[in-house]
LUMKESE-324852 format. One record per residue (C-alpha): x, y, z; residue number from 1; chain. Coordinates in nm, 4 decimals, decimal comma. Layout:
# LUMKESE-324852
X | Y | Z | nr | kette
X | Y | Z | NUM | A
...
END
This chain:
# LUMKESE-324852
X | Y | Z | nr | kette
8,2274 | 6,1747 | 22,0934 | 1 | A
7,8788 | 6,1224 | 21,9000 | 2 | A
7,5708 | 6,3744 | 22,0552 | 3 | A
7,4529 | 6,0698 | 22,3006 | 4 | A
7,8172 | 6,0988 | 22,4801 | 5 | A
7,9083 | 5,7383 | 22,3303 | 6 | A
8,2579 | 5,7020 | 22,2152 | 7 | A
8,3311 | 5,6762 | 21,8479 | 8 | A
8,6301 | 5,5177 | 21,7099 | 9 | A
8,7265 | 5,2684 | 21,4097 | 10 | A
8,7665 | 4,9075 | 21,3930 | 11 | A
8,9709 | 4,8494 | 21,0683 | 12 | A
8,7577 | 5,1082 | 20,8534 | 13 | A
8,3973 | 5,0484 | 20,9992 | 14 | A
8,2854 | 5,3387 | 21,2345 | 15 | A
8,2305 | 5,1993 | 21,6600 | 16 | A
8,0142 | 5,3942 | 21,8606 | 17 | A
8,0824 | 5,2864 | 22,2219 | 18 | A
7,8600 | 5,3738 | 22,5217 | 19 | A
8,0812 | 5,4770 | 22,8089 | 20 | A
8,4690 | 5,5244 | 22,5748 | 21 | A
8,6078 | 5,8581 | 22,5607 | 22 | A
8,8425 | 5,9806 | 22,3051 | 23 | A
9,1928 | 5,8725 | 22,2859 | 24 | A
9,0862 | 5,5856 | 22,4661 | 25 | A
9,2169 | 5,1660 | 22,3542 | 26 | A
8,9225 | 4,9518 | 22,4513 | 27 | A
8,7940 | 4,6116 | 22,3886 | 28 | A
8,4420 | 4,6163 | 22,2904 | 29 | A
8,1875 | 4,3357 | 22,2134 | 30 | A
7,9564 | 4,3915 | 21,8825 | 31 | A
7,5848 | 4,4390 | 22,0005 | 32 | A
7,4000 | 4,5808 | 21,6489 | 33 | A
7,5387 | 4,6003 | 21,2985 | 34 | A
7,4063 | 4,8600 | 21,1228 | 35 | A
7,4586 | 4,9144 | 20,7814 | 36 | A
7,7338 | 5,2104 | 20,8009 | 37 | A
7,8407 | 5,1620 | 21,1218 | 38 | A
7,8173 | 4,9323 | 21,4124 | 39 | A
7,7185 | 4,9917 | 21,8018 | 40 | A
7,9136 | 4,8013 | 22,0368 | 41 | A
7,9043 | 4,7393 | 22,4690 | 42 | A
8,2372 | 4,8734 | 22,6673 | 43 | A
8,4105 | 4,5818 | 22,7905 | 44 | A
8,7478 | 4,6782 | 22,9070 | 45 | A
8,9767 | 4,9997 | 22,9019 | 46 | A
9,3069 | 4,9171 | 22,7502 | 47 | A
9,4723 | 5,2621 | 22,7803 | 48 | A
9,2604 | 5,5058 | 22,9835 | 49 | A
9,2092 | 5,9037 | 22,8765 | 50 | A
9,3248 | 6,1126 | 23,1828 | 51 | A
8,9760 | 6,2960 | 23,1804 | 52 | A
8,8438 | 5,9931 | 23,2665 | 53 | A
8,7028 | 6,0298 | 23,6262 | 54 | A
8,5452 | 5,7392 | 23,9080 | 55 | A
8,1732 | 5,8771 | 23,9017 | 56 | A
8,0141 | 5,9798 | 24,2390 | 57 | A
7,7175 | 5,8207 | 24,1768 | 58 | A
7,7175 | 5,4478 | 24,3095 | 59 | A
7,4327 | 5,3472 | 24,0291 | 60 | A
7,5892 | 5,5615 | 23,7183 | 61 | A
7,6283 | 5,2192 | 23,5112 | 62 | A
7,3198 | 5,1046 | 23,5726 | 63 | A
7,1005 | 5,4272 | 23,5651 | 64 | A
6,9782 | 5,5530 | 23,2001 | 65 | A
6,9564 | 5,9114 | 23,3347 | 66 | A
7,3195 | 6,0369 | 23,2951 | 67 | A
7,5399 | 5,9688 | 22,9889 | 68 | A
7,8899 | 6,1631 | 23,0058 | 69 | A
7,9294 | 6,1894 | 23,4515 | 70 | A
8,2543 | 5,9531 | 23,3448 | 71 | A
8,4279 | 6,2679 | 23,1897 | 72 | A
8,6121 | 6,5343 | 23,3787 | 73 | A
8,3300 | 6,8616 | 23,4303 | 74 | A
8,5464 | 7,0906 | 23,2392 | 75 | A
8,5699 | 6,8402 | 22,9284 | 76 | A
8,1665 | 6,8136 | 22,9325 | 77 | A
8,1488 | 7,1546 | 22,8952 | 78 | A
8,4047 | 7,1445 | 22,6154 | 79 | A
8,2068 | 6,8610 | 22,4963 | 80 | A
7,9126 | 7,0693 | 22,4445 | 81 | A
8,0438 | 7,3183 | 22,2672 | 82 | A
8,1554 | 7,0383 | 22,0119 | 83 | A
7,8289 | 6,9370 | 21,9656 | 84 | A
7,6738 | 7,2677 | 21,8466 | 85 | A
8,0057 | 7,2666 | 21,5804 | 86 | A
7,8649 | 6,9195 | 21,4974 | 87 | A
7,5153 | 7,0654 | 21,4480 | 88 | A
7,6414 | 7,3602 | 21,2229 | 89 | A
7,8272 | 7,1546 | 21,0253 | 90 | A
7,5221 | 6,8588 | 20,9771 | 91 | A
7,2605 | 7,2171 | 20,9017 | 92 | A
7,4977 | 7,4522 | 20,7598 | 93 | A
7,3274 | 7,7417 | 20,7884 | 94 | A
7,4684 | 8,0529 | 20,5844 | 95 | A
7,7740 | 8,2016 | 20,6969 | 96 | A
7,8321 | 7,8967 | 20,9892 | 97 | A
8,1782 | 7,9128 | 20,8950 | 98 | A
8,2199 | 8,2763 | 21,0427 | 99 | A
8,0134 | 8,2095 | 21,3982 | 100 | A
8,2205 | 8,3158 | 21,6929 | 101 | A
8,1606 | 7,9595 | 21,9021 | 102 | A
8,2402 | 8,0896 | 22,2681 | 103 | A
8,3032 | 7,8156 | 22,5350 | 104 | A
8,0370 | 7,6751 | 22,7396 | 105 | A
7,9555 | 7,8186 | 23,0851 | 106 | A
7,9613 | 7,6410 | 23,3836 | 107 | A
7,7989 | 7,5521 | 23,7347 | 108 | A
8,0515 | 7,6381 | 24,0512 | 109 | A
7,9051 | 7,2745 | 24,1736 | 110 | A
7,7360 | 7,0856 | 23,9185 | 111 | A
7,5182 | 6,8662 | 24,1856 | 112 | A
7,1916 | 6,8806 | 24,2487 | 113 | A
7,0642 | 7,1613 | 24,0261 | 114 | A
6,7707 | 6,9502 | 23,8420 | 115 | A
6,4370 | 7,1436 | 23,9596 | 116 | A
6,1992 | 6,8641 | 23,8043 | 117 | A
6,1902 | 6,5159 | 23,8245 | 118 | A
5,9845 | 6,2561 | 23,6498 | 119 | A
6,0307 | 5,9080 | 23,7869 | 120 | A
5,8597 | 5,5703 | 23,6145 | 121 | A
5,7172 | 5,3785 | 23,8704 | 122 | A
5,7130 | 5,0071 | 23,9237 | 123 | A
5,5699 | 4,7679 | 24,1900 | 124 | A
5,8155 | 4,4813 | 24,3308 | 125 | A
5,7527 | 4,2280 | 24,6173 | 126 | A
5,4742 | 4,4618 | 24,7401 | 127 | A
5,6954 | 4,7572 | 24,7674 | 128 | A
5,6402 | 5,0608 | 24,5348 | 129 | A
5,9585 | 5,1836 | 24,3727 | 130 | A
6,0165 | 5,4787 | 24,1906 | 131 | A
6,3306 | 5,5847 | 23,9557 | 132 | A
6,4472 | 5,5628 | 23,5958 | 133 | A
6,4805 | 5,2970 | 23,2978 | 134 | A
6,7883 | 5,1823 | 23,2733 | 135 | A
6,9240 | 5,2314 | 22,9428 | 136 | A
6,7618 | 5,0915 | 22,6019 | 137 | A
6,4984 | 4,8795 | 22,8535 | 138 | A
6,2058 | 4,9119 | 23,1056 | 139 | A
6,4024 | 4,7544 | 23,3595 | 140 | A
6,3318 | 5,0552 | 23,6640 | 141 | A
6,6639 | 5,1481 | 23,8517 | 142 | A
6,5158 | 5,2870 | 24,2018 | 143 | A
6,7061 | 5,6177 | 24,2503 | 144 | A
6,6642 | 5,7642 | 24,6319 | 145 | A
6,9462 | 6,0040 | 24,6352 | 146 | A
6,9906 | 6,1330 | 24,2710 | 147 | A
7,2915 | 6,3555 | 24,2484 | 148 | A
7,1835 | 6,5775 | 24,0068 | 149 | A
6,7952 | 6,6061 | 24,1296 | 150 | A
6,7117 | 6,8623 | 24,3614 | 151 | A
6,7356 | 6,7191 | 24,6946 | 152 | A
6,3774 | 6,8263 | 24,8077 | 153 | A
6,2460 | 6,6776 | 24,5170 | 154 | A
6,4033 | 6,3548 | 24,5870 | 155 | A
6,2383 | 6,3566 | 24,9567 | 156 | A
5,8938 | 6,4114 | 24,8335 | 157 | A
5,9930 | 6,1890 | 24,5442 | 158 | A
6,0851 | 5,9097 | 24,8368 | 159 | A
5,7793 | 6,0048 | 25,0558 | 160 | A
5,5574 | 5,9774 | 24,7178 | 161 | A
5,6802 | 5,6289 | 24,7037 | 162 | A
5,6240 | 5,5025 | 25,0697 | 163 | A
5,2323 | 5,6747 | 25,0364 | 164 | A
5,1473 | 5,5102 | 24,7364 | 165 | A
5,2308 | 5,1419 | 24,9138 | 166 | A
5,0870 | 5,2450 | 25,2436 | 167 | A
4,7488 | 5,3221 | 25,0814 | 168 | A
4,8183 | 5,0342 | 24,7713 | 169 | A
4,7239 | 5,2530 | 24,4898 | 170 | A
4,7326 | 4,9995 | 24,1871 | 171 | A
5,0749 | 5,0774 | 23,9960 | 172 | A
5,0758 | 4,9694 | 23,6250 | 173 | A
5,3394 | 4,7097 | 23,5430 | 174 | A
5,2429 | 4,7327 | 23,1225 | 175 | A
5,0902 | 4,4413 | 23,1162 | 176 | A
4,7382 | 4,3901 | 23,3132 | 177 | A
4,7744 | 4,6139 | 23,5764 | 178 | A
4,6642 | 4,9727 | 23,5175 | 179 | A
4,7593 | 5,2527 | 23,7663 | 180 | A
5,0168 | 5,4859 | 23,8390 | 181 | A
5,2862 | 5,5015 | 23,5418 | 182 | A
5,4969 | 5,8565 | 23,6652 | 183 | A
5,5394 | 6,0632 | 23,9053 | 184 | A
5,6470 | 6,4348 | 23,8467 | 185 | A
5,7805 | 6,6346 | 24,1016 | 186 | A
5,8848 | 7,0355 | 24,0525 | 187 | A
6,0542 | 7,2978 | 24,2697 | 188 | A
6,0317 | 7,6297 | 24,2258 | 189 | A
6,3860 | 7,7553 | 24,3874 | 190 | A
6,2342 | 8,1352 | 24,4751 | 191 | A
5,9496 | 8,0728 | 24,6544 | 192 | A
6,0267 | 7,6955 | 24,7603 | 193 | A
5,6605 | 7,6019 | 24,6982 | 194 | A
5,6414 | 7,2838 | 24,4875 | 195 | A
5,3901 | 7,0979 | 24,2374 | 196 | A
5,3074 | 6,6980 | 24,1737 | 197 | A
5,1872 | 6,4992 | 23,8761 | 198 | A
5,0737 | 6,1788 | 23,8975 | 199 | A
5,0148 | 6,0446 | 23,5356 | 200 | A
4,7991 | 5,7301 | 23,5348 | 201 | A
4,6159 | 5,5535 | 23,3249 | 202 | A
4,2730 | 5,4589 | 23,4784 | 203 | A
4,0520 | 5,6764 | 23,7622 | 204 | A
4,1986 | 5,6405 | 24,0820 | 205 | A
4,1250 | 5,7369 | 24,4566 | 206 | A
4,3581 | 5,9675 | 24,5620 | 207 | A
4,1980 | 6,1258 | 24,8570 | 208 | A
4,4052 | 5,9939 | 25,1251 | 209 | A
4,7000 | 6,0146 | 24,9831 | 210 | A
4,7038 | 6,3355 | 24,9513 | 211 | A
4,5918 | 6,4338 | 25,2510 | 212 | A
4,9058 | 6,2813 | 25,3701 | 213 | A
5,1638 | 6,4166 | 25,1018 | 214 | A
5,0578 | 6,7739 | 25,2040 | 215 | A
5,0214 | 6,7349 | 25,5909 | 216 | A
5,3996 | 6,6399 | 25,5483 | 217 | A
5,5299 | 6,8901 | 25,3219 | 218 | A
5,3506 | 7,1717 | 25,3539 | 219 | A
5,5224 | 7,3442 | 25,0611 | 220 | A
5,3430 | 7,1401 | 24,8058 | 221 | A
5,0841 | 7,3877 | 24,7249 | 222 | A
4,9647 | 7,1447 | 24,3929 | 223 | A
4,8638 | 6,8440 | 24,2913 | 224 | A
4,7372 | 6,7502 | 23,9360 | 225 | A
4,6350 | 6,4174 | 23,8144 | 226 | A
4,7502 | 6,3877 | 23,4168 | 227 | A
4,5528 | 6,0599 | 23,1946 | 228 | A
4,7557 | 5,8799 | 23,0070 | 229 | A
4,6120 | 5,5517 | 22,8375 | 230 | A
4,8523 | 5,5538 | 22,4994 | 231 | A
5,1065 | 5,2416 | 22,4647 | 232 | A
5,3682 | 5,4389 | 22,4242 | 233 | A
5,6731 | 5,6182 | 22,5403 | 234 | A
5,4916 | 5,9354 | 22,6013 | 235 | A
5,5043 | 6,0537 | 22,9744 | 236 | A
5,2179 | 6,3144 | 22,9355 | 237 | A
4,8684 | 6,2743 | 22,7922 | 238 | A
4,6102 | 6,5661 | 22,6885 | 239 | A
4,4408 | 6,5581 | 23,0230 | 240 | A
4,5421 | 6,7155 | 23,3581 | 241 | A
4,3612 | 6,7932 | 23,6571 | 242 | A
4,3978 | 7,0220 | 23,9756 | 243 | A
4,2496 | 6,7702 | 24,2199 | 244 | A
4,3779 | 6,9793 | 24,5569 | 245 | A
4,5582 | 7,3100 | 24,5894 | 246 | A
4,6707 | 7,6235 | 24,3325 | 247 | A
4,6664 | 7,6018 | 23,9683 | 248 | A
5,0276 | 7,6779 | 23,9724 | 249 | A
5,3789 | 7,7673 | 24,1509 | 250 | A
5,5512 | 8,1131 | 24,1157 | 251 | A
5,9236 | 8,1017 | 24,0277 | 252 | A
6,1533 | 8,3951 | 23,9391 | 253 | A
6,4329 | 8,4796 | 23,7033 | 254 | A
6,6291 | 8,7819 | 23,6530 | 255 | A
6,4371 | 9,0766 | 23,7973 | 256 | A
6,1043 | 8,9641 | 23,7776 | 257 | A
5,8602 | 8,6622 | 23,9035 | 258 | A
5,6096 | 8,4328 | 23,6964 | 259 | A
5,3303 | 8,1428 | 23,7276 | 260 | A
5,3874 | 7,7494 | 23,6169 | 261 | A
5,1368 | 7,5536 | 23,5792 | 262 | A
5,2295 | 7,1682 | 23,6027 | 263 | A
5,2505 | 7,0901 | 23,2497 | 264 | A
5,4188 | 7,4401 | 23,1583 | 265 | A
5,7774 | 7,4439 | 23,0216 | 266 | A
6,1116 | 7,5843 | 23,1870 | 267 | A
6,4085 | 7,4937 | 23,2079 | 268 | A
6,5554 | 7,2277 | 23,4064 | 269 | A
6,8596 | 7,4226 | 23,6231 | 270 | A
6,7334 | 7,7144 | 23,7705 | 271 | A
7,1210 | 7,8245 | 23,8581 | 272 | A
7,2335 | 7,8454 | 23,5029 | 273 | A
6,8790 | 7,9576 | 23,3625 | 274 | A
6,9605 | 8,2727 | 23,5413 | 275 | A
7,3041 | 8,3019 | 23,3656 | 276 | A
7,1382 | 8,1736 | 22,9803 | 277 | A
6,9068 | 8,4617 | 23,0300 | 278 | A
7,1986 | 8,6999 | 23,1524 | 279 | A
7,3975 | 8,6336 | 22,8399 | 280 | A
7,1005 | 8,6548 | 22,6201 | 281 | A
6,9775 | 8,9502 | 22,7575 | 282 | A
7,3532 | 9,1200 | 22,6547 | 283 | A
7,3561 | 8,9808 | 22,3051 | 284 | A
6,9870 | 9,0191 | 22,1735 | 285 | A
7,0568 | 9,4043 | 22,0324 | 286 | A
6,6876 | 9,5019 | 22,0752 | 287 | A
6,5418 | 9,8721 | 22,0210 | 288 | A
6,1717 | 10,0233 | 22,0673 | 289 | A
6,0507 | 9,9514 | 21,7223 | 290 | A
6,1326 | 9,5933 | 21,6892 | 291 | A
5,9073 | 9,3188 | 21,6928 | 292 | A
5,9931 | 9,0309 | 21,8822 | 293 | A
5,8831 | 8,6451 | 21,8492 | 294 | A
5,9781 | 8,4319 | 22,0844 | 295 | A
5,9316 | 8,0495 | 21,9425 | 296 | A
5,8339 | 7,7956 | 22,1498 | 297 | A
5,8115 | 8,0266 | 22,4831 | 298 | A
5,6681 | 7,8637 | 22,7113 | 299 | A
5,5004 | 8,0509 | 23,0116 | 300 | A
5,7080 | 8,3372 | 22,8336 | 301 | A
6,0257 | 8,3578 | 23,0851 | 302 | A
6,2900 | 8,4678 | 22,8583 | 303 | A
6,0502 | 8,6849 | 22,6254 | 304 | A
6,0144 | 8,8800 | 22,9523 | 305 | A
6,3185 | 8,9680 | 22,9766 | 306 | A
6,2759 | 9,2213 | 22,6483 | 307 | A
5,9093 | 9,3085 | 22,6630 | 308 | A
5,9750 | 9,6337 | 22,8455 | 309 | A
6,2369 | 9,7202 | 22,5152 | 310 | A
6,0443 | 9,5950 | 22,1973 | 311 | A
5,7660 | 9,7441 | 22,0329 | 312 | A
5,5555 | 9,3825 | 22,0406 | 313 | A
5,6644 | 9,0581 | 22,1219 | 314 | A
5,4844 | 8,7808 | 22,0060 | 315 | A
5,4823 | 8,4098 | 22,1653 | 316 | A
5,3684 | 8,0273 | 22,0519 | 317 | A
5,3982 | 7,7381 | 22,2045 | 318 | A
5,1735 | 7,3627 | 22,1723 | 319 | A
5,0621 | 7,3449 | 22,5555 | 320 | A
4,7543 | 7,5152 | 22,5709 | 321 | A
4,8054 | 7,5663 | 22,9592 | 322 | A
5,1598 | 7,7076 | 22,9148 | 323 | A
5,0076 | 7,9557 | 22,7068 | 324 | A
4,7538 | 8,0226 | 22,9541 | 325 | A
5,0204 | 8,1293 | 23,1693 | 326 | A
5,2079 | 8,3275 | 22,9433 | 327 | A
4,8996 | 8,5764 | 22,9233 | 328 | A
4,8407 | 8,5748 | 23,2718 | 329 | A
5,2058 | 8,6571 | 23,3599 | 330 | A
5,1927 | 8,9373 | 23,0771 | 331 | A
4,9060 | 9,0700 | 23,2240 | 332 | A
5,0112 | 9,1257 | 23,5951 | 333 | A
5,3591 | 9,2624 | 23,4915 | 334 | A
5,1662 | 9,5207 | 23,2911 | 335 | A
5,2710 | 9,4336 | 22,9642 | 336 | A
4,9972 | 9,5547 | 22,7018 | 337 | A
5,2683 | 9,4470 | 22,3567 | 338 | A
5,2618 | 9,0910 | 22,4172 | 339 | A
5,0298 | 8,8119 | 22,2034 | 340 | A
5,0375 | 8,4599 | 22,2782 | 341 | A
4,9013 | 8,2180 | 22,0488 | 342 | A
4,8613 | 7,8137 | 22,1332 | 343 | A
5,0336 | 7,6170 | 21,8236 | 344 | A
5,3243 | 7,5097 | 21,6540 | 345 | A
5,5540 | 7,8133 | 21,5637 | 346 | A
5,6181 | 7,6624 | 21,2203 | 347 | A
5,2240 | 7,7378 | 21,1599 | 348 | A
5,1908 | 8,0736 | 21,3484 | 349 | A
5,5004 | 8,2547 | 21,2452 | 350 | A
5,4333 | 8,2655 | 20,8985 | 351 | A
5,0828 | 8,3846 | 20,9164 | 352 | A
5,1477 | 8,6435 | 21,1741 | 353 | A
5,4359 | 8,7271 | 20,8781 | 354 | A
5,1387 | 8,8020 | 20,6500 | 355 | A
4,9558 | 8,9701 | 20,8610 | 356 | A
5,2167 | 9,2347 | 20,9460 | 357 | A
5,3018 | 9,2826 | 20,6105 | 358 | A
4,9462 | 9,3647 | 20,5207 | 359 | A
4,8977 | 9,6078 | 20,8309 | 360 | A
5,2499 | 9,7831 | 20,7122 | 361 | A
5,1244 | 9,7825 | 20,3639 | 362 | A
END
């Protein structure tokens, strides 16, 4: 299976990557794109099926661009997953690869409904303001109402989002002419339960109202940010995002301690298993008292957290100004006085704080 999920097999000697085909699977594929080492084909029929092939709960998976391998049996996606970071060692082959203990991949008890954040295009038909996801390789918006793998309070507000914004006709783009709403971004925080909304547009809107509504309904939204987005292009986010009613940001909680997100601000996606990734990296990260720690890419600093209190310094980067924002402010009220956070790319910053530390030791 390639790193998308598609199926890969042979025709004669050409390489057929197949949407949708699982391994040791006979299928009858038509041609879509010939490429000039391989070709990409559409699943048409299932000859001989694999037996960890499984009917998908979700009534829309064909249509839906949002989940790629829900065809699979759970405990062969997790197996999958593990193949893909031997398929990544072997494409980087980084020194020693050959020798890396490759452990299996953990798992969720119930793999439903875990996905804190949602961000849902949005698209205008017969009046009616729909919200959802492309389906796959197009713009064509599949309206999703009861996601299985969303959060399920995220999907309400997600729902009631929807029914607000053609109540009080806030102009919804359509790419075209119209400019307006283009996302919606919805996020959950699962220890305190308060939540925070994006609306990305791309012209000035009125949102007064509509707000005013949102929150008299579900009084655990405690923010609501409007992000500007004018580029053409795939992009959700642009550089611009407002507070226009509430907090600056949520507080959610990992491990043993608690910490602020702003809307644009990183984490990850499945608060269940975050809680075990930080577990297991808590066990193998052999730290002591005089090391110095970077964490790359951190975020609002979550998992740096989890060793500040056993490092000598630990140093963060990340290129969201705000998440970095947040990273000092939750260093600050946990008491941490070792921690530096620095808005940039880590392939800039590392190196130079590298130089710096050298000179210091020198």
């Amino acid at each position: 299976m390639g790193i998308n999920g598609e199926g890969i097999g042979f025709f004669q000697k050409t390489l057929v990557f197949v949407p949708g085909a699982l391994k040791g699977e006979d299928i009858y594929c038509q041609v879509t794109s010939v490429k000039r080492n391989y070709v990409e084909a559409k699943l048409l029929e299932v000859n001989k099926k694999s037996k960890f092939r499984v009917v998908p709960d979700c009534t829309i998976y064909n249509e839906c661009g949002g989940c790629q391998i829900m065809h699979l049996h759970y405990d062969k996606q997790l197996e999958f997953k593990t193949d893909l970071l031997h398929q990544a060692l072997k494409k980087f082959a980084p020194a020693g690869y050959e020798n890396y203990e490759i452990r299996p991949t953990i798992g969720m008890q119930e793999p439903k409904y875990y996905r804190a954040k949602l961000q849902f295009q949005t698209r205008k038909f017969k009046g009616q303001v729909k919200v959802g996801l492309y389906a796959q390789n197009s713009h064509y918006l599949v309206e999703l109402k009861d996601c299985l793998v969303q959060d399920k309070e995220t999907q309400i507000i997600a729902n009631r989002i929807a029914e607000l914004l053609t109540y009080h006709q806030i102009p919804i783009t359509d790419e075209r002419k119209i400019l307006g709403v283009r996302t919606i971004m919805v996020r959950r925080a699962r220890k305190t339960g308060q939540v925070q909304i994006i609306i990305v547009t791309n012209r000035q809107l009125n949102l007064t109202q509509f707000v005013k509504d949102l929150v008299k309904d579900y009084p655990e939204v405690v923010t609501v940010a409007v992000n500007t987005n004018t580029a053409k292009t795939s992009e959700i986010y642009g550089d611009k995002t407002e507070i226009i009613w509430g907090q600056d940001s949520i507080r959610e909680g990992v491990l043993d301690y608690e910490f602020s997100l702003s809307p644009r601000a990183f984490y990850q996606l499945n608060p269940e298993q975050t809680e075990v990734l930080y577990s297991e990296a808590v066990k193998a990260l052999d730290v002591n008292e005089n090391d110095h720690l970077i964490d790359a890419y951190c975020g609002v600093g979550t998992i740096g957290f989890a060793f500040a209190k056993k490092v000598k310094s630990l140093r963060g980067m990340d290129i969201i100004p705000e998440a970095i924002e947040d990273a000092k402010e939750n260093a600050k009220r946990m008491g941490y006085t070792n921690t530096h956070y620095e808005a940039g790319t880590a392939e800039e910053i590392i190196p130079v704080g590298t130089r710096k530390a050298i000179v210091q030791m020198l």
